[in-house]
Backbone bond lengths (Angstrom), bond angles and torsions (degrees), N, CA, C in turn:
res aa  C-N    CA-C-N  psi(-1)  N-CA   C-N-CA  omega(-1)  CA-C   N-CA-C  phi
1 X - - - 1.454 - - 1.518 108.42 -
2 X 1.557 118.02 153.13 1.332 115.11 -178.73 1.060 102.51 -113.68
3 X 1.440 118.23 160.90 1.763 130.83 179.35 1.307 108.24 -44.67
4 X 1.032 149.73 133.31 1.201 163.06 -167.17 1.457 125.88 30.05
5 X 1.394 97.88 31.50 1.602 104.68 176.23 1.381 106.93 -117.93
6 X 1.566 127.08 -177.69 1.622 130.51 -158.90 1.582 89.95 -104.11
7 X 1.205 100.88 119.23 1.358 116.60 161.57 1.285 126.11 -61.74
8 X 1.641 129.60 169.39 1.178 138.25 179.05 1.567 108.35 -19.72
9 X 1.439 99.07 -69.71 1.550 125.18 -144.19 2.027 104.87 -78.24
10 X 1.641 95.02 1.93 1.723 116.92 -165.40 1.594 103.37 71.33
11 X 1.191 131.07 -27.60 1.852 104.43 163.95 1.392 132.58 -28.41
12 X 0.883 119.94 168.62 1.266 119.18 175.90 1.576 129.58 -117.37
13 X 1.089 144.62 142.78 1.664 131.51 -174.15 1.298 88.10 -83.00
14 X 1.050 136.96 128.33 1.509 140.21 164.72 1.721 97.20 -107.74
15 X 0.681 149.19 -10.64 1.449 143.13 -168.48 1.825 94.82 -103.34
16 X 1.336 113.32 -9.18 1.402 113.29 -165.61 2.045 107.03 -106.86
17 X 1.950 94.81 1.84 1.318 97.01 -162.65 1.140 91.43 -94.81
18 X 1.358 123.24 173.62 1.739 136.49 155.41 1.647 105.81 -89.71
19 X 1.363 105.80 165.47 2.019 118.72 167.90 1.529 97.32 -12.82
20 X 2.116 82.36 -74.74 1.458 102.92 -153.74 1.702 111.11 -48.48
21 X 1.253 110.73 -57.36 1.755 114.46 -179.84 1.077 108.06 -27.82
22 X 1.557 106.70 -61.06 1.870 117.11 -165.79 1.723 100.90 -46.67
23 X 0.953 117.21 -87.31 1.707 144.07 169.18 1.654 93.47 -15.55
24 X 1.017 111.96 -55.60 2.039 112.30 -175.62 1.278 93.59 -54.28
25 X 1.717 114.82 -64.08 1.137 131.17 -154.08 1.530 114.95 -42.50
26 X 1.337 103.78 -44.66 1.674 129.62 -158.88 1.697 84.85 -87.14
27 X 1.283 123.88 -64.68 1.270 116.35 173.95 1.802 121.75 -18.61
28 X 1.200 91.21 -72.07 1.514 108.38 -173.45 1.895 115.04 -61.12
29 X 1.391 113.01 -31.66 0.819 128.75 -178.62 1.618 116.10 -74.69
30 X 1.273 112.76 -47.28 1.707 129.96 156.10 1.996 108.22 -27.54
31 X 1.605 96.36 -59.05 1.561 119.33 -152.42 2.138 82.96 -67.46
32 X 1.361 107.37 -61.35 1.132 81.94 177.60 1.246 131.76 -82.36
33 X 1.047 128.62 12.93 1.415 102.00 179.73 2.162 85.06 -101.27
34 X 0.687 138.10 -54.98 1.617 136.11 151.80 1.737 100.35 6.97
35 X 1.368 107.15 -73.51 1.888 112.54 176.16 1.407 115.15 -55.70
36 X 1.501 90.72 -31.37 1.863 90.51 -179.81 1.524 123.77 -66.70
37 X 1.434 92.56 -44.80 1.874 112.67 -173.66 1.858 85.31 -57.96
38 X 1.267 113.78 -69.18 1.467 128.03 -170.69 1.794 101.40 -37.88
39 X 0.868 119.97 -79.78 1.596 118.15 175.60 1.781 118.65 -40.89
40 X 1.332 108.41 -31.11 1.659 115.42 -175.21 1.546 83.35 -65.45
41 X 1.356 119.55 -62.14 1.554 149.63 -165.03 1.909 104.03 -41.60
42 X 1.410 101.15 -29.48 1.456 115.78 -174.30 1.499 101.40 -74.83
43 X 1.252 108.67 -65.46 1.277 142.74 -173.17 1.387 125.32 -45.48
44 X 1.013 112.91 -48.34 1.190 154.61 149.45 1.714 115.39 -9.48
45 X 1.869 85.54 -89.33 1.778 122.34 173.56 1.453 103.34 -58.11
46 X 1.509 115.14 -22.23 1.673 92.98 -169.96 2.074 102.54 -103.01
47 X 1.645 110.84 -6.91 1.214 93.48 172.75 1.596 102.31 -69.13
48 X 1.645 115.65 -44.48 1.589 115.31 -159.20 1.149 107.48 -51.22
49 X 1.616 119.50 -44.78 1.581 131.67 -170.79 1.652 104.16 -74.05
50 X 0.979 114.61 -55.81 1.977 96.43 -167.38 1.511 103.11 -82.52
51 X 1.048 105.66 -26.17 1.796 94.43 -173.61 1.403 124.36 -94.63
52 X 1.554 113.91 -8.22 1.370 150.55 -158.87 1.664 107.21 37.03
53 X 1.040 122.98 37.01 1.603 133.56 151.58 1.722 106.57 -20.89
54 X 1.354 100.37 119.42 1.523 81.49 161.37 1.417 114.78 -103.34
55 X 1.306 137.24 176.25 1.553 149.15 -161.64 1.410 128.76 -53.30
56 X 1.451 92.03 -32.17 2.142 122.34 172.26 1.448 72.16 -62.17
57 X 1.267 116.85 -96.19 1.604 141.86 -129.47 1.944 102.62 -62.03
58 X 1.083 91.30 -18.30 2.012 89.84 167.74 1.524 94.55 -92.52
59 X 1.106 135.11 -65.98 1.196 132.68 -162.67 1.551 107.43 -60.02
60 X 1.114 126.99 -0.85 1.623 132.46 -176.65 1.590 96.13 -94.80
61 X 1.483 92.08 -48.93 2.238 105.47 -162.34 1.793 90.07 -73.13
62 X 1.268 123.75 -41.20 1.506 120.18 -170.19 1.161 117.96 -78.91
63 X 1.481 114.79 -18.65 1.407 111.26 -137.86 1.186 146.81 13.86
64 X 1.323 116.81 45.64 1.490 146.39 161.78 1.758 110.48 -82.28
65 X 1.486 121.31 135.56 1.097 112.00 -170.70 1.187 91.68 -61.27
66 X 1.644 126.69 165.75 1.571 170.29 -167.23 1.865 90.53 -68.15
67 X 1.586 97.07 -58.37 1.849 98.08 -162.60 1.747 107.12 -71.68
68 X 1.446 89.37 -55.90 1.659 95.55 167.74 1.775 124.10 -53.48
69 X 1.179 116.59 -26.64 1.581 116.00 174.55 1.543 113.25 -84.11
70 X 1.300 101.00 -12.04 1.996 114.12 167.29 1.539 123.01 -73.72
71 X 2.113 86.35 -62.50 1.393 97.03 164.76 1.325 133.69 -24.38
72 X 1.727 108.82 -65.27 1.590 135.26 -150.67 2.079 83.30 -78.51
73 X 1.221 100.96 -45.67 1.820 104.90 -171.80 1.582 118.88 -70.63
74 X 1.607 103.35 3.21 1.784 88.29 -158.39 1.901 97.19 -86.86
75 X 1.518 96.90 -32.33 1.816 95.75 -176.98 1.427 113.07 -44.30
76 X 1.777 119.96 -22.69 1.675 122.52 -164.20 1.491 98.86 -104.53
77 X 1.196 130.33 -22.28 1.202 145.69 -159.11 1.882 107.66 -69.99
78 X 1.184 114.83 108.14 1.223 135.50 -174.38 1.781 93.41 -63.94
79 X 1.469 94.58 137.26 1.727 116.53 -168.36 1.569 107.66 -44.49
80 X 1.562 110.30 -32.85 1.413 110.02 -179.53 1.332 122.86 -101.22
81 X 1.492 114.89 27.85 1.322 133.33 -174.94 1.627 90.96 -115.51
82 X 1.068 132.16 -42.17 1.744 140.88 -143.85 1.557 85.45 -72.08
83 X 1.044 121.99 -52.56 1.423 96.23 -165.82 1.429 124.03 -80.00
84 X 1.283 127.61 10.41 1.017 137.03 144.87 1.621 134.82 -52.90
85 X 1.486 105.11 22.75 1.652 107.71 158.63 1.725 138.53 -43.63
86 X 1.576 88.28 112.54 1.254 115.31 150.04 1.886 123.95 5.79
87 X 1.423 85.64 -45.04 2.043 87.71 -144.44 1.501 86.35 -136.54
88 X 1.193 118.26 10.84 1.509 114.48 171.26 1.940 100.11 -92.50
């Protein structure tokens, strides 16, 4: 493994990074997991919508909590889907 690069195992040497690395690191790392939530978030809205899944029954198939698989889905979630809360 090299100084501040991802080792074998994908860890990272953090003792091998500088400020700046760390700070990039965390940067970059933010952005994806941000795309990730966003894509789950995609994913999500289109089981509830084409398959008409309700919120139990994704959160059973995902095992993602029920509120959080709403949450991440409500930005994609077609106006006549939204009121279909979770926790109501």
């Amino acid at each position: 493994m090299r100084a501040g690069g991802v080792g074998e195992n994908g860890g990272m040497d953090l003792a091998g990074m500088s400020v700046d690395e760390l700070v990039s690191a965390v940067q970059h790392s933010e952005q994806l997991r941000r795309a990730g939530r966003e894509n789950s978030g995609r994913l999500l809205a289109e089981l509830h919508s084409r398959e008409g899944l309700s919120w139990p029954a994704i959160a059973r198939m995902t095992e993602i909590r029920q509120t959080t698989a709403y949450d991440l889905a409500r930005p994609f979630l077609c106006s006549s889907s939204e009121g279909d809360d979770p926790t109501e």
